[in-house]
Structure formats: C-alpha cells, structure tokens
mmCIF file of the protein (N, C-alpha, C, O) and its ligand, coordinates in Angstrom:
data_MODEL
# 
_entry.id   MODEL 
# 
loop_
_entity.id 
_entity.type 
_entity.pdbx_number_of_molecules 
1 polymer     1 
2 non-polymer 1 
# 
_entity_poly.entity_id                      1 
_entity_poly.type                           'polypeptide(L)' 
_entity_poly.nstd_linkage                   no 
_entity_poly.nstd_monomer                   no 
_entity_poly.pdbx_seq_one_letter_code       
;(UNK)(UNK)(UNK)(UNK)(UNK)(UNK)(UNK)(UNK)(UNK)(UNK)(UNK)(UNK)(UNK)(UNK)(UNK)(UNK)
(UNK)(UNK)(UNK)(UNK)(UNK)(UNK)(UNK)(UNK)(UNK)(UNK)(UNK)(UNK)(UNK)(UNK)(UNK)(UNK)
(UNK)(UNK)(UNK)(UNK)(UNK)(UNK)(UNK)(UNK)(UNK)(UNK)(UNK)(UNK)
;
_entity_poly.pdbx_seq_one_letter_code_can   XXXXXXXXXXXXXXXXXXXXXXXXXXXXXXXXXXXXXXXXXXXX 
_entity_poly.pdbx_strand_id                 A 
# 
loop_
_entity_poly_seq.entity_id 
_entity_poly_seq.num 
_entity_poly_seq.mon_id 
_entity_poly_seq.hetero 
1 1  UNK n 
1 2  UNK n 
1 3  UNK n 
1 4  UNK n 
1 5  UNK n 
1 6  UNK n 
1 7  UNK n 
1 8  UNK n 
1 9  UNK n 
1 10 UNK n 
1 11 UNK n 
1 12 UNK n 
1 13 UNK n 
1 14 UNK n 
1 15 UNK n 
1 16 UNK n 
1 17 UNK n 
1 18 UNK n 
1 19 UNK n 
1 20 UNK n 
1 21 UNK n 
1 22 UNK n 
1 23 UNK n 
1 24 UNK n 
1 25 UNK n 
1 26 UNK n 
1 27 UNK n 
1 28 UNK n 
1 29 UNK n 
1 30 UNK n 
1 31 UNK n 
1 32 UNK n 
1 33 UNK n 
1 34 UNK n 
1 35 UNK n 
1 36 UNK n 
1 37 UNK n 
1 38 UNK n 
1 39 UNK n 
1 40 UNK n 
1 41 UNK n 
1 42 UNK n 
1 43 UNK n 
1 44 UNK n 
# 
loop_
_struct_asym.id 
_struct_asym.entity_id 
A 1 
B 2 
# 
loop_
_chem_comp.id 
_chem_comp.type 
_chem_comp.mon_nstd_flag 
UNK 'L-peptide linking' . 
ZN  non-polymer         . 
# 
_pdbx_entity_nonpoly.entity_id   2 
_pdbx_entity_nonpoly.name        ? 
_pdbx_entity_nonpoly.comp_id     ZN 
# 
_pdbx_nonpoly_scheme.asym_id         B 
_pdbx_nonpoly_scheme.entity_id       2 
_pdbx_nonpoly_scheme.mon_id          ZN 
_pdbx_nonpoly_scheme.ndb_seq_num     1 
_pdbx_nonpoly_scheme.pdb_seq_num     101 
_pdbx_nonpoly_scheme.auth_seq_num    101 
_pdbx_nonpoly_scheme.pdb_mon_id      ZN 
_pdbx_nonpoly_scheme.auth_mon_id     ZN 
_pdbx_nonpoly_scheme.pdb_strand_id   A 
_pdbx_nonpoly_scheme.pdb_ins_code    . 
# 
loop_
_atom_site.group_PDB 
_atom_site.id 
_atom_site.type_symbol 
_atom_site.label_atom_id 
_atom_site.label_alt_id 
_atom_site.label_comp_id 
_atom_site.label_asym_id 
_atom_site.label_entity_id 
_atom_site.label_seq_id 
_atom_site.pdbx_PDB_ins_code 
_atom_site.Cartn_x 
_atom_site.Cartn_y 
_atom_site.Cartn_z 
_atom_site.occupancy 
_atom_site.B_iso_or_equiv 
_atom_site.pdbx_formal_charge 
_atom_site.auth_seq_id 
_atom_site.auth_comp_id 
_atom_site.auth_asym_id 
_atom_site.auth_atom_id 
_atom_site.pdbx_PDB_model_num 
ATOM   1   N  N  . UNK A 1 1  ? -2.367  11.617 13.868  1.00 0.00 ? 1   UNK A N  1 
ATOM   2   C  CA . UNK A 1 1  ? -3.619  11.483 13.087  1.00 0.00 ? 1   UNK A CA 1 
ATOM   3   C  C  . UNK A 1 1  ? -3.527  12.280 11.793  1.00 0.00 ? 1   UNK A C  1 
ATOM   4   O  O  . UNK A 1 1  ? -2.776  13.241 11.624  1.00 0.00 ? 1   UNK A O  1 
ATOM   5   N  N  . UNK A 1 2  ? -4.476  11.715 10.791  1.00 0.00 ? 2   UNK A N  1 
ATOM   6   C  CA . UNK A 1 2  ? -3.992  12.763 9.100   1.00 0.00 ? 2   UNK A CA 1 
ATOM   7   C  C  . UNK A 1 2  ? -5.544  12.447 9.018   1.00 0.00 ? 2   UNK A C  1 
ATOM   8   O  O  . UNK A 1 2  ? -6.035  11.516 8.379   1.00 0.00 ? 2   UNK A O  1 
ATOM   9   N  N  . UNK A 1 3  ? -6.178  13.310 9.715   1.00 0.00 ? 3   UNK A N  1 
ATOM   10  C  CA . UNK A 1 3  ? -7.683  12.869 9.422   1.00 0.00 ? 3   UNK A CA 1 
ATOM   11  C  C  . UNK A 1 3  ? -8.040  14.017 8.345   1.00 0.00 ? 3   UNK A C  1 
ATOM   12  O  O  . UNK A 1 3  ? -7.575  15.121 8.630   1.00 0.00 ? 3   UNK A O  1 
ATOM   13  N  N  . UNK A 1 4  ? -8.634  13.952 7.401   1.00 0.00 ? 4   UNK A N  1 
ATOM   14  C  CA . UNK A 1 4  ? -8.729  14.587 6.503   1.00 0.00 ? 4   UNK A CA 1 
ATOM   15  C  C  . UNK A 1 4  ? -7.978  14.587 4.966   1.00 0.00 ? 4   UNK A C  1 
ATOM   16  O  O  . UNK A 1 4  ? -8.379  14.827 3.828   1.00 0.00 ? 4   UNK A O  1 
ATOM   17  N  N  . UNK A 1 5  ? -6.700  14.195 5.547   1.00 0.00 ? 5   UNK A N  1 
ATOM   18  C  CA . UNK A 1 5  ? -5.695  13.539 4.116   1.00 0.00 ? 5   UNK A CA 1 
ATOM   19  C  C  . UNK A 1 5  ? -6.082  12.765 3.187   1.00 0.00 ? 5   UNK A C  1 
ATOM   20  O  O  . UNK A 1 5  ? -6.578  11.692 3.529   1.00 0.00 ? 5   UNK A O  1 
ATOM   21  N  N  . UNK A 1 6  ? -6.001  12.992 2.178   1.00 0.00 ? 6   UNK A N  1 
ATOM   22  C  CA . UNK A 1 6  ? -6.244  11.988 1.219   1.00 0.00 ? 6   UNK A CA 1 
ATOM   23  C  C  . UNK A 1 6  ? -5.239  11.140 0.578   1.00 0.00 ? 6   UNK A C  1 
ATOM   24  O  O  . UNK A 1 6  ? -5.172  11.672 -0.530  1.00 0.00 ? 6   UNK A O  1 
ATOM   25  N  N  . UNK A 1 7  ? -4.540  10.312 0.564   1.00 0.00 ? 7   UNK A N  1 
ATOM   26  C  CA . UNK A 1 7  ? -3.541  9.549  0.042   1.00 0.00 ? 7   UNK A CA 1 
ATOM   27  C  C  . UNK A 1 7  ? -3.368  9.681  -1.328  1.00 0.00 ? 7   UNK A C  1 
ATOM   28  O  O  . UNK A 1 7  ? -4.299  9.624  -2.131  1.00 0.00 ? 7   UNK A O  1 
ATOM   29  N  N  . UNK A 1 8  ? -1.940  9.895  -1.684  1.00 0.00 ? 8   UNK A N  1 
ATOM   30  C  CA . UNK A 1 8  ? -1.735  9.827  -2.845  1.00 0.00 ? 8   UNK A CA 1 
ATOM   31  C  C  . UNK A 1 8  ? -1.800  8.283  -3.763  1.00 0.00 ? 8   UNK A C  1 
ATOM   32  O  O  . UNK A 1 8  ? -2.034  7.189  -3.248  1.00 0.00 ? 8   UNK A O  1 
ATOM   33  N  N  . UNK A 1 9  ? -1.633  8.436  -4.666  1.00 0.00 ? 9   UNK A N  1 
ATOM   34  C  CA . UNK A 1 9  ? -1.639  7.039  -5.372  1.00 0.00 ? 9   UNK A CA 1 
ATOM   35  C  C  . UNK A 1 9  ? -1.189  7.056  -6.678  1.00 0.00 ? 9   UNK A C  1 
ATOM   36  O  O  . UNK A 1 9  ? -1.496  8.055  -7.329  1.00 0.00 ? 9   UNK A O  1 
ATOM   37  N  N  . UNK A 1 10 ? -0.314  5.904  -7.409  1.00 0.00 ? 10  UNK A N  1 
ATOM   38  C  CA . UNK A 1 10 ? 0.222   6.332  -8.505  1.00 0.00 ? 10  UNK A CA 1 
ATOM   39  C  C  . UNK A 1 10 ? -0.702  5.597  -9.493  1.00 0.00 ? 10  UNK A C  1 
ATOM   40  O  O  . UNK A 1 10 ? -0.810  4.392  -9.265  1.00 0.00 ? 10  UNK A O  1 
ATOM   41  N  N  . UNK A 1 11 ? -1.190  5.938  -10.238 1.00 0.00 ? 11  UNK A N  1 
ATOM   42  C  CA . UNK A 1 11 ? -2.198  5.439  -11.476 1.00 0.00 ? 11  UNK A CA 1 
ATOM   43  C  C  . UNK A 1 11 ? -1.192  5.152  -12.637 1.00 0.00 ? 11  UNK A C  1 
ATOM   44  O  O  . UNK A 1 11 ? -0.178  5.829  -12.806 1.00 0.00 ? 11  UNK A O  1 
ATOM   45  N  N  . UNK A 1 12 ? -1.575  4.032  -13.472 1.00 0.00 ? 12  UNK A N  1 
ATOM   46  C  CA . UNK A 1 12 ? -0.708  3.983  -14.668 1.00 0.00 ? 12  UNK A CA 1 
ATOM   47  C  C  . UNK A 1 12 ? -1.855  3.503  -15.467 1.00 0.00 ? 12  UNK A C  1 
ATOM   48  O  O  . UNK A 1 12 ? -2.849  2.826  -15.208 1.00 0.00 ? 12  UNK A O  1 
ATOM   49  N  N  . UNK A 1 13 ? -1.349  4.125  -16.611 1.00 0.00 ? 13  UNK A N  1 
ATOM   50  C  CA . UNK A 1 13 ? -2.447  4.019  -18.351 1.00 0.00 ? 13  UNK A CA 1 
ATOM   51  C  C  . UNK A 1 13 ? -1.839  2.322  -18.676 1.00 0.00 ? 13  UNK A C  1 
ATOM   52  O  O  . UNK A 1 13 ? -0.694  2.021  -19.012 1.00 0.00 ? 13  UNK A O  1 
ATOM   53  N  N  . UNK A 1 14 ? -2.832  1.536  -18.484 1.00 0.00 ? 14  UNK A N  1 
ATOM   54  C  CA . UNK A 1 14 ? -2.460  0.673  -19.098 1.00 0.00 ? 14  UNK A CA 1 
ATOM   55  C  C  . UNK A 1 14 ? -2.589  0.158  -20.761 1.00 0.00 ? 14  UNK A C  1 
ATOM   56  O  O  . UNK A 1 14 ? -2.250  -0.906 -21.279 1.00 0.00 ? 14  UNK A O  1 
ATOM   57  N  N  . UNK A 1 15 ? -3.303  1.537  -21.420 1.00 0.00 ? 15  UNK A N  1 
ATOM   58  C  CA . UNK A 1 15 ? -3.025  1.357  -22.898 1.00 0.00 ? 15  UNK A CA 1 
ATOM   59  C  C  . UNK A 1 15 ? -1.217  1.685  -23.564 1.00 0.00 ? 15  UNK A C  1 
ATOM   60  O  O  . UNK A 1 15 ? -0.653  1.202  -24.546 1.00 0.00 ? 15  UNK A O  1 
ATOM   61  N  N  . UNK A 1 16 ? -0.833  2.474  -22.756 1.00 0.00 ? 16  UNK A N  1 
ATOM   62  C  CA . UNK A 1 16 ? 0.222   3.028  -23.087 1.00 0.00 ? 16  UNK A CA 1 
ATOM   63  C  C  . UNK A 1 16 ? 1.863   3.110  -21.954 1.00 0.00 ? 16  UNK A C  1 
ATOM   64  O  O  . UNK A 1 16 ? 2.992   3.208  -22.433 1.00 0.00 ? 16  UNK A O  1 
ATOM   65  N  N  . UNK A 1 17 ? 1.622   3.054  -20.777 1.00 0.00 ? 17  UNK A N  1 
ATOM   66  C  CA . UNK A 1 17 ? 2.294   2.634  -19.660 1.00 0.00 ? 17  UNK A CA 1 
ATOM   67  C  C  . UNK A 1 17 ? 2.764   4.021  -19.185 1.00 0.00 ? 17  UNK A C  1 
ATOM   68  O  O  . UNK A 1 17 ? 3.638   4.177  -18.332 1.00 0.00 ? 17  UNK A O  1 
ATOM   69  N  N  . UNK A 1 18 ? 2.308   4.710  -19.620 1.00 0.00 ? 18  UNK A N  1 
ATOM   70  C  CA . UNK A 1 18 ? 1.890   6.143  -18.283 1.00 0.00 ? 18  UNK A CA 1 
ATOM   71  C  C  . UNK A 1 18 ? 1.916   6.187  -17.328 1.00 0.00 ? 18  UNK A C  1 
ATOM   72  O  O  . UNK A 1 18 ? 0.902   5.551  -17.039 1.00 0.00 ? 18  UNK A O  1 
ATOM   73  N  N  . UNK A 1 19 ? 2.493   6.589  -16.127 1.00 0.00 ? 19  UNK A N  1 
ATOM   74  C  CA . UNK A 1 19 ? 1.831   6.545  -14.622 1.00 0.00 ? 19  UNK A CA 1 
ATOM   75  C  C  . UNK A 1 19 ? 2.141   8.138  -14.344 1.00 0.00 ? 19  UNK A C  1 
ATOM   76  O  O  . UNK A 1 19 ? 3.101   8.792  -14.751 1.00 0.00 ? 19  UNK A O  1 
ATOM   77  N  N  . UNK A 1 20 ? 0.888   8.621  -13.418 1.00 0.00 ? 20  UNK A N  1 
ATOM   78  C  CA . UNK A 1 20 ? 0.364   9.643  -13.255 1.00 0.00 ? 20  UNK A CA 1 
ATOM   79  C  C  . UNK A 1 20 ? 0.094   9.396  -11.630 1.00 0.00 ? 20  UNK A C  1 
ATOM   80  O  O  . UNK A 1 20 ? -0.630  8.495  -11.206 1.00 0.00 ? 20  UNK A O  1 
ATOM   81  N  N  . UNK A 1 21 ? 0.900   10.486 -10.680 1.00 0.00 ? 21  UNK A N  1 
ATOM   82  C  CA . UNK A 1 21 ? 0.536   10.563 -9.655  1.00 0.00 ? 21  UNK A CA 1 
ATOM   83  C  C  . UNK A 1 21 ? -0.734  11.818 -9.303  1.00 0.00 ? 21  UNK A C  1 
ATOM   84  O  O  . UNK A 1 21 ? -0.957  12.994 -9.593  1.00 0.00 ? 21  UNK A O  1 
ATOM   85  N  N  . UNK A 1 22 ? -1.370  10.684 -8.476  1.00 0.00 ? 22  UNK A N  1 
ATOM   86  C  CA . UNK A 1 22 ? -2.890  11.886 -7.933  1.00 0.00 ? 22  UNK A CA 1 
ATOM   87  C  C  . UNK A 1 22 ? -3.819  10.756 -6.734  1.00 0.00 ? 22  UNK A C  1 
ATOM   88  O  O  . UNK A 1 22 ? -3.827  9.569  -6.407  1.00 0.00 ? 22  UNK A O  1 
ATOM   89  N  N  . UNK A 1 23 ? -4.797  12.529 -6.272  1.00 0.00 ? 23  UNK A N  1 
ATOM   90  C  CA . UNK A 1 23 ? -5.323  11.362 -5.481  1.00 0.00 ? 23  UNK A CA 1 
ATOM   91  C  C  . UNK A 1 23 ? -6.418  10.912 -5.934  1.00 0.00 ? 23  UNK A C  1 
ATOM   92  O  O  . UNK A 1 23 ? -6.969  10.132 -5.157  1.00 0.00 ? 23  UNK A O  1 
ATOM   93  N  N  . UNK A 1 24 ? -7.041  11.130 -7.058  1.00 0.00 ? 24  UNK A N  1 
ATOM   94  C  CA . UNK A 1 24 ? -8.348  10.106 -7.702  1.00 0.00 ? 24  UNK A CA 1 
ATOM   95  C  C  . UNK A 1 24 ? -7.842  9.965  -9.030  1.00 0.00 ? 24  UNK A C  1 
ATOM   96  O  O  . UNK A 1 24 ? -7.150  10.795 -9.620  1.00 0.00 ? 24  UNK A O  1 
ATOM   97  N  N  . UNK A 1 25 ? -8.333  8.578  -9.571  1.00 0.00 ? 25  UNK A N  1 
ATOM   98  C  CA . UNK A 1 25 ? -7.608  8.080  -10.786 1.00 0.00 ? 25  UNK A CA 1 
ATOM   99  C  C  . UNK A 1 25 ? -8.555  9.217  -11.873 1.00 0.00 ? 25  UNK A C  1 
ATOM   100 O  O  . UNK A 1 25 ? -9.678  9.715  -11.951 1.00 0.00 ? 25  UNK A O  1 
ATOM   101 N  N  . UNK A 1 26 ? -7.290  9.207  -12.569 1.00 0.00 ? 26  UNK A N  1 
ATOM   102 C  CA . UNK A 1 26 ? -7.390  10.203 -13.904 1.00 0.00 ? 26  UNK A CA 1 
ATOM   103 C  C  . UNK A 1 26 ? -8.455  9.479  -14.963 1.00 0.00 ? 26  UNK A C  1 
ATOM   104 O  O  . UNK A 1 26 ? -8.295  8.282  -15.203 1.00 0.00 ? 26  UNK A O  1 
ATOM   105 N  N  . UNK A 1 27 ? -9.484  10.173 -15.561 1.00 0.00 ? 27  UNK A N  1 
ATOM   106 C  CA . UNK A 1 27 ? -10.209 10.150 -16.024 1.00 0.00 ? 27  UNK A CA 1 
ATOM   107 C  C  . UNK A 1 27 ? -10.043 9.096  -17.942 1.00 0.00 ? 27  UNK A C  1 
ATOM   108 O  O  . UNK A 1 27 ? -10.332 8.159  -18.686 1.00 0.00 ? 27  UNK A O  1 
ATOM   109 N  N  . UNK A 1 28 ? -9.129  10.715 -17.567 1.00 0.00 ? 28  UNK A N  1 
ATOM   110 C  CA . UNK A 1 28 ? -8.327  10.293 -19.405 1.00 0.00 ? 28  UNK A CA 1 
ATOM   111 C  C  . UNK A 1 28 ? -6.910  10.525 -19.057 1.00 0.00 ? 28  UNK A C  1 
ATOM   112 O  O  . UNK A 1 28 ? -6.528  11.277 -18.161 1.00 0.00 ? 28  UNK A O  1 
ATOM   113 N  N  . UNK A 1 29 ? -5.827  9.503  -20.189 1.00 0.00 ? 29  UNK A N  1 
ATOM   114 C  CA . UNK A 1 29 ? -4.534  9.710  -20.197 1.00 0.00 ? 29  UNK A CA 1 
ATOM   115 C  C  . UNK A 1 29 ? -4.229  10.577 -21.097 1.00 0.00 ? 29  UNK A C  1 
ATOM   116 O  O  . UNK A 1 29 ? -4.690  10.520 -22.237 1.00 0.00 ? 29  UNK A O  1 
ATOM   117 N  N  . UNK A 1 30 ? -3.386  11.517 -20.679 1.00 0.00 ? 30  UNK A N  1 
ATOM   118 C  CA . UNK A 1 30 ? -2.426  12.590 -20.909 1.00 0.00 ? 30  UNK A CA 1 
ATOM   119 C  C  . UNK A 1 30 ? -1.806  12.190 -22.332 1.00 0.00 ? 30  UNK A C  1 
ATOM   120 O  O  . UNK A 1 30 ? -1.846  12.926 -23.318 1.00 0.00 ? 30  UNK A O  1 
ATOM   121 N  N  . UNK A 1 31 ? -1.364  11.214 -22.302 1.00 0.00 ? 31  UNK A N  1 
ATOM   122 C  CA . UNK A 1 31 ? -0.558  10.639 -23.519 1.00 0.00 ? 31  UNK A CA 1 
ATOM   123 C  C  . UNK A 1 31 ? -1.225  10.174 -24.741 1.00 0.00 ? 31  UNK A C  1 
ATOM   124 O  O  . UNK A 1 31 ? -1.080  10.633 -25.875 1.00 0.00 ? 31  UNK A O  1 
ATOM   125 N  N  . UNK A 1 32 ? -2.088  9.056  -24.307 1.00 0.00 ? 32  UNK A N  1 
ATOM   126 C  CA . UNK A 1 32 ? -2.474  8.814  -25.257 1.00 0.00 ? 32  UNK A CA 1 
ATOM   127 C  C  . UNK A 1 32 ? -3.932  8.681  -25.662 1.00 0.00 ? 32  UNK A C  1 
ATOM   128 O  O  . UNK A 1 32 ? -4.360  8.067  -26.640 1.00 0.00 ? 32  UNK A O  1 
ATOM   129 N  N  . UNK A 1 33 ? -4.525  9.256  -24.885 1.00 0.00 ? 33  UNK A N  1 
ATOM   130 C  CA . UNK A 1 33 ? -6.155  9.941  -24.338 1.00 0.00 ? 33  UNK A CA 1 
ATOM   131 C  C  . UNK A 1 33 ? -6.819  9.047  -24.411 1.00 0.00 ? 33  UNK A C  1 
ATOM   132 O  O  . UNK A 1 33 ? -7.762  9.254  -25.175 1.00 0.00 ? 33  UNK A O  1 
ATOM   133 N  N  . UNK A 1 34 ? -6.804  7.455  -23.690 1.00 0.00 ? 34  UNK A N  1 
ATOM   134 C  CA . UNK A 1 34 ? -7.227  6.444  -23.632 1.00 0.00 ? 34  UNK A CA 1 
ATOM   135 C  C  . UNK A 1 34 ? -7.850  6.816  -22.277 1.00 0.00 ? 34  UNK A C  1 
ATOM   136 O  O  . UNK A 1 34 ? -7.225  7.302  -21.335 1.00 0.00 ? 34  UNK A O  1 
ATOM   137 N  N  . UNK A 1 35 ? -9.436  6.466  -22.304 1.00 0.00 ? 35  UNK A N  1 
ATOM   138 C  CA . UNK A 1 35 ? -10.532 6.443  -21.074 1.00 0.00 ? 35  UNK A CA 1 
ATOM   139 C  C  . UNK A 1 35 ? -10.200 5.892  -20.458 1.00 0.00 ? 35  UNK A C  1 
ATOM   140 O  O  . UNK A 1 35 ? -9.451  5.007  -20.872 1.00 0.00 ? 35  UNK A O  1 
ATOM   141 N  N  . UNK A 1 36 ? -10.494 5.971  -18.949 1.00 0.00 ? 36  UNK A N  1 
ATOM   142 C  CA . UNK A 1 36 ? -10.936 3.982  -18.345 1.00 0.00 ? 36  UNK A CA 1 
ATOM   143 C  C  . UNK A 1 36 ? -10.115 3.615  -18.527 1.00 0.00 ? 36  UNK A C  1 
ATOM   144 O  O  . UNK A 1 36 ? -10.456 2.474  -18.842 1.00 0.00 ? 36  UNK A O  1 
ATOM   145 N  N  . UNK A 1 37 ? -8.364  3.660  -18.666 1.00 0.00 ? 37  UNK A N  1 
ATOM   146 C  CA . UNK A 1 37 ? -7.580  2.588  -18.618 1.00 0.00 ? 37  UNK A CA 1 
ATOM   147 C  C  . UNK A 1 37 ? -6.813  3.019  -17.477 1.00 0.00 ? 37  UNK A C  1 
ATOM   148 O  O  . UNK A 1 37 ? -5.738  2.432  -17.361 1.00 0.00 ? 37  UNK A O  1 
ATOM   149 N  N  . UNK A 1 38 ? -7.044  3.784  -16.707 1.00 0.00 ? 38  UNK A N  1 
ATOM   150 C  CA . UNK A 1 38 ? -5.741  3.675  -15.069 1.00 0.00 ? 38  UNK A CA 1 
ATOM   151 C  C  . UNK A 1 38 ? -6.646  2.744  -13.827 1.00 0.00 ? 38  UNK A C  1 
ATOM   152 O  O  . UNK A 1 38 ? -7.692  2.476  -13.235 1.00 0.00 ? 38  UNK A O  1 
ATOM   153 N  N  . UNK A 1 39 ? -4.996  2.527  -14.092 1.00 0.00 ? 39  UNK A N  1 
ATOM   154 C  CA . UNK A 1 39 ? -5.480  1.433  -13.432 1.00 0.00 ? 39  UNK A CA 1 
ATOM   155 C  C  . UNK A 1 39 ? -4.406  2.202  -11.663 1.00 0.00 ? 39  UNK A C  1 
ATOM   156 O  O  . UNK A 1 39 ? -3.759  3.249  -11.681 1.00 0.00 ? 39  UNK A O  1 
ATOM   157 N  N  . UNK A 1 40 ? -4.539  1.433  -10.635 1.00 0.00 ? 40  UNK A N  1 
ATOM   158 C  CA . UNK A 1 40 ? -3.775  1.883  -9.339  1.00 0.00 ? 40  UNK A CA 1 
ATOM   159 C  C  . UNK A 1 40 ? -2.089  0.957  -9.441  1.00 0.00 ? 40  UNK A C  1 
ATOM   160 O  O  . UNK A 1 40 ? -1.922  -0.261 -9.390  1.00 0.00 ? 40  UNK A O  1 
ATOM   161 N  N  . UNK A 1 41 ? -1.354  1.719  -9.548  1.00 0.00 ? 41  UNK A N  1 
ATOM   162 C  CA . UNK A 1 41 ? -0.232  0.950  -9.766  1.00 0.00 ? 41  UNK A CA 1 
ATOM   163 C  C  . UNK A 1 41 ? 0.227   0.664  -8.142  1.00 0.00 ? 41  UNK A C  1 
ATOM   164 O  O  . UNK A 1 41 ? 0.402   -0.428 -7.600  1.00 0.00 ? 41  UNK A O  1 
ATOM   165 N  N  . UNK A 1 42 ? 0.372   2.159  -7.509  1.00 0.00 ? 42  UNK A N  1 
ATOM   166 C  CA . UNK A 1 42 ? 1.046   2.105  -6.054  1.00 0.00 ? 42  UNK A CA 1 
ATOM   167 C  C  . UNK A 1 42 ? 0.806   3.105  -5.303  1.00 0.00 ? 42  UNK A C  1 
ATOM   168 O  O  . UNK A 1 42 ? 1.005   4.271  -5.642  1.00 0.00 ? 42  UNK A O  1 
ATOM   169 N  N  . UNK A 1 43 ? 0.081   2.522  -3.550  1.00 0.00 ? 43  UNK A N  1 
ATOM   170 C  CA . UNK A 1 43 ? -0.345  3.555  -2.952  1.00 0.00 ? 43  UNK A CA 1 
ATOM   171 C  C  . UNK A 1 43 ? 0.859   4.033  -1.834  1.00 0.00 ? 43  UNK A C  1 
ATOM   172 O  O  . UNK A 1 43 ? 1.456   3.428  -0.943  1.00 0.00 ? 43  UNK A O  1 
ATOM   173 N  N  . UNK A 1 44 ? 0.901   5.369  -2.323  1.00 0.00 ? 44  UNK A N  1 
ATOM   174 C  CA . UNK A 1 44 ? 2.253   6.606  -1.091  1.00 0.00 ? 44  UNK A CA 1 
ATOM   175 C  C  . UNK A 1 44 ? 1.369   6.900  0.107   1.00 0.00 ? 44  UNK A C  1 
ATOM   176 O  O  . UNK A 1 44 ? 1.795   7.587  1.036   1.00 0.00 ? 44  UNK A O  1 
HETATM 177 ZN ZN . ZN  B 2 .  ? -2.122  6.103  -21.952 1.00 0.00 2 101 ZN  A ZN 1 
# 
C-alpha cells in the first residue's frame, strides 16, 4: 500500500518544450515564464 503518496508526474511547457518533474503542475515555466502552459506529459 503507498497510501498517502503522491505520484510524481512529468509536466512539459508547451510554449517552449520544458519538462519539469513534480507532483502538481507548475504554475509558471522556469524557462520561459509562460502561465498555464504545462501540460502532463508522463505519469512515474
Ligand atoms: Zn516554457
């Protein structure tokens, strides 16, 4: 059981093609400080 775990997930900036691992999608990109653009690329 992983009760309590939260799954990771890889987010990618789709203004710029960034991907950022975490477990809630990133707000703003790192790179190119585009809002609202991660999208869920792939869940670990
Ligand atoms: Zn970006």
């Amino acid at each position: 059981m992983n009760r309590g775990w939260t799954k990771m997930a890889v987010w990618k900036c789709e203004a710029c093609g960034e991907t950022k691992e975490g477990r809630c999608k990133p707000q703003k990109c790192p790179k190119c400080e585009a809002k609202g653009q991660f999208v869920k690329a792939e869940e670990k």
